[in-house]
C-alpha positions in Angstrom: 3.6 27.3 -10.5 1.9 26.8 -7.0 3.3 27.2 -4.1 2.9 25.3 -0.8 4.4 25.9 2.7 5.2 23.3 5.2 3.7 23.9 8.4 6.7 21.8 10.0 9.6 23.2 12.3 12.2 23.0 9.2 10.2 26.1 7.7 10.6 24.0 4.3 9.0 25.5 0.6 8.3 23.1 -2.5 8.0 24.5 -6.1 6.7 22.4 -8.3 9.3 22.0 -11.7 9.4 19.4 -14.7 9.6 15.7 -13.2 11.4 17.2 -10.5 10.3 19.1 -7.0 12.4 22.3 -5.8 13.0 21.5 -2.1 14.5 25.2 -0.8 14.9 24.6 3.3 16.4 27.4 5.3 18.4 26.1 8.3 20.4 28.9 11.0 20.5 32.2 8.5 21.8 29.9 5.0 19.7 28.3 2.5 19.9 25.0 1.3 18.7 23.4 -2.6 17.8 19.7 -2.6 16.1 18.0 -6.2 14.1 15.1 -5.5 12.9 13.1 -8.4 8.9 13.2 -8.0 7.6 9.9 -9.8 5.7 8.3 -6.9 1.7 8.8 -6.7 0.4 8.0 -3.4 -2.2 5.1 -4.3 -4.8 5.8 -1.1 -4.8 7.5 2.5 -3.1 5.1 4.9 -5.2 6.5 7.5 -7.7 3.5 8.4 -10.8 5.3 9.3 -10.2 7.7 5.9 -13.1 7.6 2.8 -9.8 7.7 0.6 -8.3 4.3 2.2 -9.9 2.2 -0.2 -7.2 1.8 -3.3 -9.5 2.7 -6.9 -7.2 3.0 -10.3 -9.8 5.7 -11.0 -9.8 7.9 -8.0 -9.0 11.6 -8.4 -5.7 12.7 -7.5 -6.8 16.0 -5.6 -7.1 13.8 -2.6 -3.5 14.7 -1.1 -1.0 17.8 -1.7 2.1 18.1 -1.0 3.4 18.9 2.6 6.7 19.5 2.6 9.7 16.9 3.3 12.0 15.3 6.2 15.9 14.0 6.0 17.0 11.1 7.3 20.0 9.4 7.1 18.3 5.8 5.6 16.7 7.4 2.8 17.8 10.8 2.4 15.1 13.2 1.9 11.4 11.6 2.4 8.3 13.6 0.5 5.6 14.4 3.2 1.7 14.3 1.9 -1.4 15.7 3.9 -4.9 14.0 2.5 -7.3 16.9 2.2 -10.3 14.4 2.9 -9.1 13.3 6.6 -6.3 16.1 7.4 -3.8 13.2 8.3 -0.2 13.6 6.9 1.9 10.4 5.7 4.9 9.8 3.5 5.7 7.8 0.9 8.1 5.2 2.9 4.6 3.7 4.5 4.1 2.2 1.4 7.2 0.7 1.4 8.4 -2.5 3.7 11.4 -0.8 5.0 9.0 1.4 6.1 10.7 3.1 9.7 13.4 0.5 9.4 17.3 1.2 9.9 18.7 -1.8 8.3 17.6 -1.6 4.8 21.0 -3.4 3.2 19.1 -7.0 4.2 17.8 -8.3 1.0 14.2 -9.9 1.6 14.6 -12.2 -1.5 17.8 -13.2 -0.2 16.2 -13.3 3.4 13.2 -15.7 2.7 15.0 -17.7 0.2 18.0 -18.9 2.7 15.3 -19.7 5.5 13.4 -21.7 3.3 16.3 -23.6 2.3 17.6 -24.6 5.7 19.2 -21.2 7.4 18.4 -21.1 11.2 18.3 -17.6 12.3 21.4 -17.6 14.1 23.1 -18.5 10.9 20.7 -15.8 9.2 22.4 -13.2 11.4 25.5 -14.2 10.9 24.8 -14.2 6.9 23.6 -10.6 6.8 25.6 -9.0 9.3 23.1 -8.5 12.5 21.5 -9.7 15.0 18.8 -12.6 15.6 16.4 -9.6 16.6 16.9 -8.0 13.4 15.7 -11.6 11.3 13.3 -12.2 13.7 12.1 -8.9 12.4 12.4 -9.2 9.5 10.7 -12.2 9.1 7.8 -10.6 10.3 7.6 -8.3 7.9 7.3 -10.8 5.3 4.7 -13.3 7.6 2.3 -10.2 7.1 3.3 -10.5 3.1 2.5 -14.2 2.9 -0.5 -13.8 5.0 -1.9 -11.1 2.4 -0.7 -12.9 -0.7 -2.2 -16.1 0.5 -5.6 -14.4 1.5 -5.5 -12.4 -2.2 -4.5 -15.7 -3.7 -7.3 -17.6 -2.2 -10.1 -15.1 -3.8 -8.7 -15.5 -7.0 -8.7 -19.5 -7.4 -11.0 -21.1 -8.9 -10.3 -24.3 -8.1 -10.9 -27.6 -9.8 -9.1 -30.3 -7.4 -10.1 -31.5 -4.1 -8.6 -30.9 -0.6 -6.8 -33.1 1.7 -6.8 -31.9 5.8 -4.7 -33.2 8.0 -2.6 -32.1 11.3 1.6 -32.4 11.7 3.3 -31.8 15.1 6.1 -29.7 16.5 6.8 -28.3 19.6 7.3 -24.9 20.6 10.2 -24.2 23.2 10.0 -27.4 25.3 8.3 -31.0 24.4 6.2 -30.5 27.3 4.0 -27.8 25.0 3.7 -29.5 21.3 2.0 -27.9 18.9 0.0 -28.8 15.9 -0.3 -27.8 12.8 -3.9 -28.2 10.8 -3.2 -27.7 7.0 -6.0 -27.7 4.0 -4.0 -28.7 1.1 -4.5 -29.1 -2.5 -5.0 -32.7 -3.8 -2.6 -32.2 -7.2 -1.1 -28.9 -7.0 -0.3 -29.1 -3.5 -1.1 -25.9 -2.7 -1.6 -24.5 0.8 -4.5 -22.3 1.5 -4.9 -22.4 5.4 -3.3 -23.6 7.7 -4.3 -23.1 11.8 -2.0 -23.8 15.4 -2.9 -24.8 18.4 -0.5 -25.7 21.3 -1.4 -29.2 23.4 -0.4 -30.5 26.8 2.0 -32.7 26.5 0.8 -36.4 26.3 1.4 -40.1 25.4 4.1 -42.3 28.0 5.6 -41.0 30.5 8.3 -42.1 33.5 7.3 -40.8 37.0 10.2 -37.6 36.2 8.4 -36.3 33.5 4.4 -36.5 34.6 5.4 -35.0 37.8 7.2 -32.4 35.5 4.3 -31.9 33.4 1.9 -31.4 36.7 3.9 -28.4 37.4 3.8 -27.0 34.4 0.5 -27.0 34.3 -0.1 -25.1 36.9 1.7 -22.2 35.8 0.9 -22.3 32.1 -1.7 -21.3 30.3 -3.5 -23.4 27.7 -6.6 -22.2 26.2 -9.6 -24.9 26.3 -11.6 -25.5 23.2 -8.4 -24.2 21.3 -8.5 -27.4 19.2 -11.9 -27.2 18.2 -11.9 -23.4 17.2 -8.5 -23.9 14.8 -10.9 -26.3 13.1 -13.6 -24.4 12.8 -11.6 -21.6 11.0 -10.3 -24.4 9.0 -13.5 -25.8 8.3 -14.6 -21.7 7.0 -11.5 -21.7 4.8 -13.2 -24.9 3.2 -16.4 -23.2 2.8 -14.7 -20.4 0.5 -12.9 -23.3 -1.6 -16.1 -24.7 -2.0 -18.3 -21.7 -2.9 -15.1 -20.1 -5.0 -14.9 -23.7 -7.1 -15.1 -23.5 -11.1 -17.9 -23.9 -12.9 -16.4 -27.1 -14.3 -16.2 -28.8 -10.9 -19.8 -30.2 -10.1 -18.6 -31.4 -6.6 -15.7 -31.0 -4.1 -14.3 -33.8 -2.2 -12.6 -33.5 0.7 -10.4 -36.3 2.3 -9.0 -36.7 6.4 -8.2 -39.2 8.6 -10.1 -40.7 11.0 -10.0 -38.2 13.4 -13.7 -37.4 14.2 -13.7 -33.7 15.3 -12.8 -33.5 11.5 -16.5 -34.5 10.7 -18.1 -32.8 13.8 -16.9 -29.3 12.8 -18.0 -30.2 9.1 -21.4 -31.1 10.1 -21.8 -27.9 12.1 -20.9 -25.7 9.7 -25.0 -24.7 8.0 -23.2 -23.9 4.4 -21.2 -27.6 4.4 -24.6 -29.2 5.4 -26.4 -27.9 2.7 -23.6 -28.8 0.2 -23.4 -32.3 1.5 -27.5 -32.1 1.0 -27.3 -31.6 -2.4 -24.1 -33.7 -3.6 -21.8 -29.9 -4.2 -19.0 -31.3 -0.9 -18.0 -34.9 0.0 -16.4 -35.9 3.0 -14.0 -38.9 2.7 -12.2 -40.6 5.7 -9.3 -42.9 5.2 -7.8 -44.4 8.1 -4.7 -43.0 9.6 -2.6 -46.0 9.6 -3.0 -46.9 6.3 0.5 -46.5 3.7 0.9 -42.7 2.8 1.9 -43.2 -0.6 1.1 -41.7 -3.2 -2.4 -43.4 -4.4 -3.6 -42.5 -0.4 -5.4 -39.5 -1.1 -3.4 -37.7 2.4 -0.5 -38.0 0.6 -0.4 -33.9 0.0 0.0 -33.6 3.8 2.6 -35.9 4.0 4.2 -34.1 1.2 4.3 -31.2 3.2 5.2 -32.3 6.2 8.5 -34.2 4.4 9.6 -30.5 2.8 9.2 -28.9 6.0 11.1 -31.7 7.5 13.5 -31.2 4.4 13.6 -27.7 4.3 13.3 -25.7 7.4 15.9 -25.7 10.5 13.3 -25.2 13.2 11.2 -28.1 11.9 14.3 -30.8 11.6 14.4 -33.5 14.2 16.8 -33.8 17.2 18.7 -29.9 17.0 18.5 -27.5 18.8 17.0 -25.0 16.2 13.5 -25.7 17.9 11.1 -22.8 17.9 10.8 -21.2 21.2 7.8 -19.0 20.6 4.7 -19.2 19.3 3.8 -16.2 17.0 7.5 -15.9 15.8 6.8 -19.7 15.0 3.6 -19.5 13.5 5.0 -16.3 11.4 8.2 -18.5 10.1 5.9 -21.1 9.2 3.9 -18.5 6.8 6.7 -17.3 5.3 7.4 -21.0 4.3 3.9 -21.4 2.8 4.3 -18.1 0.6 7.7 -19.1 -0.7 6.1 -22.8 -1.5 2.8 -22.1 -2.8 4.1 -18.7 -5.2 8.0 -19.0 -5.8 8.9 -22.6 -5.2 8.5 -24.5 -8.9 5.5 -26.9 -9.1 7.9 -29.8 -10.2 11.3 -29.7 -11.5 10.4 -30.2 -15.0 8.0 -27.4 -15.2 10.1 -24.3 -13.4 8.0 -22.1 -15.3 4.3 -22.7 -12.9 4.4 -22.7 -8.9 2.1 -24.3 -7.0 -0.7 -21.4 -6.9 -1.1 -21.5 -10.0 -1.1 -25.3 -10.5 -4.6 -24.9 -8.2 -6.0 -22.3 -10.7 -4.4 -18.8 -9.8 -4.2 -16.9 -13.1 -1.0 -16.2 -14.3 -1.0 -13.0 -14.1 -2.5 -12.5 -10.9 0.2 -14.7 -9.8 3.0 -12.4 -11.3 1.3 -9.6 -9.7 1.0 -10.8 -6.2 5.0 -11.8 -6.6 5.8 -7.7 -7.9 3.5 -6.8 -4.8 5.0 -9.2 -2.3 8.8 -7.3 -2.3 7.9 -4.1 -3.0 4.3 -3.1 -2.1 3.3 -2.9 2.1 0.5 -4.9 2.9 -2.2 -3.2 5.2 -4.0 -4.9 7.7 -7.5 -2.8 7.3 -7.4 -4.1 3.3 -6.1 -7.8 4.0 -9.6 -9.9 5.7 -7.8 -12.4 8.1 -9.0 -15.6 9.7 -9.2 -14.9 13.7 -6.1 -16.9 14.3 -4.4 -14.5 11.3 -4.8 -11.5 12.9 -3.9 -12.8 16.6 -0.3 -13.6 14.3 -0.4 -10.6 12.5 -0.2 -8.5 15.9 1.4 -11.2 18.0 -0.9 -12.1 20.3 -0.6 -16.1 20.1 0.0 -16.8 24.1 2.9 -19.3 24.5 1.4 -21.1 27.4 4.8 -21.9 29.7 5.6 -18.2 28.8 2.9 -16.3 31.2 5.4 -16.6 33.8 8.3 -15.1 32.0 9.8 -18.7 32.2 10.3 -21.6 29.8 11.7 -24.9 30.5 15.3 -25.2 29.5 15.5 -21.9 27.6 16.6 -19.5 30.8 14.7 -16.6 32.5 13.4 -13.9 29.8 10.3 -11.8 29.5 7.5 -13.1 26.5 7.9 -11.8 23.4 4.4 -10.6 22.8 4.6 -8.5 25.3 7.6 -6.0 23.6 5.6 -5.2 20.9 
């Protein structure tokens, strides 16, 4: 039997036994015998810049050994690895989504199931026992899971519907800063494959009260020109992967907005959309915004979405005062939402069986793996390719505009959120 020695201040030896590892530590002159069960195989280096950070079902196992171990009082005691490629050491818990957390009761199923169905996050950390903090959290944890499911989803489609695009509006903190929502949506299975933000000025009538108001906000907030046009343009990419990802079977792809004519401009622009339009592979339909959004009006996937978020999340509800009051917590929530509709909300009641990904083509069992993955298997940022907007969520960076200032209207002094993290 080998034996290694941990080059950590416990002075910790491992001998390797049957399904099991001898953990011998000696700790102020008396020696102490843990077993730990030894059944996890470390699937790559989570080191970024490592040649073994790429995941490969045949890759050697000689990459790593076996570097001793650490207690603590979450999980006990924690097997240490070193990979012999980059000289980096990691443990298994990074692969995990508790990974480095202290609450580890709070379900995650539980979690994301209760906020889809109405739970505001006060009432969330009142459920489970915590703080707002903690769901806040917590639900970003799972936003970087949806984000990675969606994006693996989205490879794996082969679609044979067409898309509907169209924009719904909240606001984030205060009326004065509404944001909008840009979603590309399947035309039958309703499922949601991007979706962008962008945060306006507020606009439309206005007494003498509130355009004075909105004066001074705008000259201490901070709202990004051209932020419109760019959320489109990442929509408009999203398109382009529908499109060139299509089955065989569908000769053409056709996809219907409103009126709104940025919709066209950015489609125009885009050199790969031209040259499907050229030769009859995409289609760009308009039908008027005013017209009846029932079901035979080809928007009607928007509105569909837009009535279950309506329906089905507290910060989205009309007239409460569960109003989101930051704009990467916001955008993360709204994620979450899309992950729990599109992979483990039923397609229709009488068909429990299929969700919506896999109503737009996703394989079943690609489906059933992404769901295994989604609870139990840490998504990385360096294997997950985001949309610019994505990765701003992924590591906060979405500027709140009447945030810059450390103020927002009508929600008291406090410091920004993305700037804590």
């Amino acid at each position: 039997m080998g034996v290694l020695r941990s080059d950590d201040e416990a002075g910790v030896y491992l001998r390797s036994k049957t399904n099991y590892i001898e953990v011998i530590g000696y700790r102020r002159g008396f020696q102490e015998v843990h077993h730990m069960k030894s059944n996890f195989t470390p699937p790559f280096c989570p080191a970024p810049d490592c040649p073994e950070h790429t995941e490969n079902p045949n890759k050697h196992l000689n990459w790593w050994i076996l570097r001793g171990f650490y207690f603590s009082r979450t999980h006990g005691h924690v097997q240490r690895y070193l990979c012999k490629t980059c000289g980096k050491s990691f443990t298994e818990r990074i692969f995990h989504l508790d990974y480095y957390a202290k609450r580890i009761d709070i379900d995650l199923k539980d979690l994301l199931f209760h906020y889809c169905n109405g739970f505001s996050q006060r009432a969330l950390a009142e459920h489970f026992g915590c703080t707002t903090r903690t769901i806040a959290h917590k639900l970003q944890i799972l936003s970087r899971q949806s984000m990675a499911a969606i994006t693996e989803s989205n490879r794996s489609i082969h679609t044979l519907e067409d898309i509907a695009i169209d924009g719904m509006q909240n606001f984030t903190g205060s009326q004065y800063q509404p944001n909008n929502y840009t979603i590309a949506v399947g035309q039958y299975s309703q499922y949601v494959g991007m979706v962008t933000q962008v945060i306006f000025r507020r606009a439309g009538k206005m007494n003498t009260y509130q355009k004075r108001r909105r004066a001074y906000f705008d000259t201490i907030g901070l709202w990004k020109r051209g932020a419109f046009t760019n959320s489109i343009r990442e929509l408009v990419d999203h398109i382009v992967q529908v499109v060139e990802n299509r089955s065989q079977d569908k000769q053409s792809i056709v996809c219907n907005s409103d009126d709104k004519k940025l919709y066209a401009q950015q489609l125009w622009k885009n050199e790969k959309i031209a040259m499907m339009m050229a030769s009859s592979r995409f289609v760009h339909s308009i039908t008027s915004s005013r017209c009846w959004r029932d079901m035979k009006n080809p928007l009607f996937p928007v509105n569909y979405i837009d009535a279950r978020l309506r329906n089905d999340l507290a910060d989205w509800q009309r007239e409460t005062t569960s109003f989101p009051r930051e704009a990467n917590r916001n955008f993360q929530r709204f994620v979450c939402y899309l992950a729990y509709h599109n992979f483990f909300k039923p397609y229709r009641v009488r068909k429990p069986d299929k969700n919506h990904a896999e109503a737009a083509g996703l394989p079943h069992t690609d489906s059933e793996r992404i769901k295994r993955a989604f609870f139990n298997r840490r998504a990385f940022h360096s294997q997950t390719a985001l949309s610019p907007q994505w990765d701003d969520c992924w590591f906060c960076r979405i500027v709140t505009p009447l945030q810059v200032r450390d103020k927002i209207p009508f929600n008291g002094n406090r410091k920004p959120a993305y700037l804590h993290f």
